[in-house]
C-alpha angles and dihedrals in degrees: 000000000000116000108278120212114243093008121170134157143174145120128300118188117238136188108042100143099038137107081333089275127149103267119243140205130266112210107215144176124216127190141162133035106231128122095244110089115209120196108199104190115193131219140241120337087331118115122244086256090078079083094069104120092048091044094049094043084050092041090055089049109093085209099063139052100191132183136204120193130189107229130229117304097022140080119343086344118103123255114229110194118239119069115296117224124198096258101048085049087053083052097057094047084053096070089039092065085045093062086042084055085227102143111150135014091043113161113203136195123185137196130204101306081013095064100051085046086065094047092054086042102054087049102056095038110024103154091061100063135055107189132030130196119185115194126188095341137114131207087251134252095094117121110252113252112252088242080052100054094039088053095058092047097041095046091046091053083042112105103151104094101216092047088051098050091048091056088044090053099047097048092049103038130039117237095233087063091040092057102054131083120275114253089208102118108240101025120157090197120105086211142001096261092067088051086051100049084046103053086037091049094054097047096053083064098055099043131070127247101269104238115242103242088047083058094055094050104054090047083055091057100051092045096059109039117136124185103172120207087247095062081038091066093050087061082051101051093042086078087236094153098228142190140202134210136190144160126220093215079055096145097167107045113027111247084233094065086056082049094052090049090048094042090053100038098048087232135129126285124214113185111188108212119229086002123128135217104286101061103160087071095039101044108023100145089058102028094054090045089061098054080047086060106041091046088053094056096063137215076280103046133069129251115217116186109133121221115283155150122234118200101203 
């Protein structure tokens, strides 16, 4: 990762009041010295560093000062023992935003797990945040797709690296995508798939190796995520301007599951044509220029992107 302006990272305790357990460490990244607070909340068993391109796009913009986090049983975080669930995760990140004193005007974009964690986390604190982006993500009760649920038994028996970042590769993003040139000015990388093992294999070094039993409940907690239409309609009502994104070549998370949110949101709906689950990394230009808009737009403003697909 570049040199960041204002960075700073380290590790906040969390969970000192709750179900009478020892409280654990966080691990975050901080960047950036704008008014405009960004919360960038990662997926399933991956590190927040996965949000790297989008960190480092937000970091480098005046207007925002954004965070990523790894949650709990993965990364830096600790790893408390017993299966995780969505909300106890938004609760974590909760008092996460308390000890960085960030209390109202917070901006959030999920990913995959991530996703389900916001929607856990507006709803239990609406008044904190002013914008909302889901990505690849569902409100919960879908059956899991086979490739899904393979993926989550083969990557876990993998213990070659470069096995397991090809698997890795190929699930998130789609080959056709993987095969062409990368448009990042100044790139030294033929395709994007050099570009991936590189960046995957970088931050392997840096990681730790995810505990196992950090691995299984997260996966229990994604899993299992529920967000009714009842609590839905509570999001809706609270005035949080949202957004939805999906990918058609989504091979992790079901694009039904992105229809049903929006649907049920009354929020815009952004299908990328012939993109895959992990977006941020795939379209970074467009995806951080949405969260750009819809921050922009305020708790108080409108949002007006009318439903479409873009084939990029």
């Amino acid at each position: 990762m570049t040199v960041l302006p204002h960075h700073e990272k380290g590790h906040i305790e969390v969970g000192h009041t709750r179900d009478k357990k020892k409280p654990f460490k966080l691990y975050y990244e901080k960047a950036g010295n704008g008014p405009k607070k960004l919360l960038l909340i990662m997926g399933l068993n991956s590190p927040g560093s996965a949000w790297e391109p989008v960190f480092e796009h937000f970091s480098n913009n005046p207007e925002y000062t954004t965070v990523f986090f790894d949650n709990r049983g993965v990364g830096h975080s600790d790893a408390p023992k017993g299966l995780y669930s969505t909300s106890q995760m938004a609760q974590d990140t909760i008092e996460l935003l308390d000890a960085l004193g960030w209390k109202s005007g917070v901006h959030v974009a999920g990913v995959s797990m991530g996703g389900m964690i916001s929607l856990e986390l507006v709803l239990a604190d609406p008044a904190r945040f002013s914008s909302l982006v889901l990505t690849s993500t569902n409100a919960g009760r879908s059956p899991p797709q086979l490739v899904t649920i393979s993926f989550l038994t083969r990557v876990i028996l993998i213990k070659d690296p470069d096995a397991r970042i090809k698997l890795i590769m190929e699930t998130l993003y789609p080959s056709h995508w993987l095969d062409s040139i990368p448009t990042t000015k100044g790139t030294l990388y033929k395709t994007n798939r050099e570009a991936m093992v590189v960046s995957f294999k970088k931050r392997l070094e840096i990681t730790p190796l995810q505990p196992l039993h950090g691995n299984i409940a997260q996966s229990w907690a994604a899993l299992f995520h529920h967000v009714s239409s009842k609590r839905l309609a509570q999001i809706r009502s609270s005035g949080i301007p949202a957004l939805v994104v999906t990918g058609t070549f989504d091979n992790f998370v079901r694009p039904s599951g992105s229809f049903h949110l929006a649907k049920e949101l009354g929020c815009p709906l952004v299908v990328f044509e012939g993109s895959g689950h992990a977006l941020p990394g795939e379209q970074t230009e467009t995806y951080c220029r949405f969260i750009e808009e819809l921050a922009s737009k305020g708790k108080d403003g409108v949002f007006e992107l009318a439903k479409k697909s873009y084939d990029l």
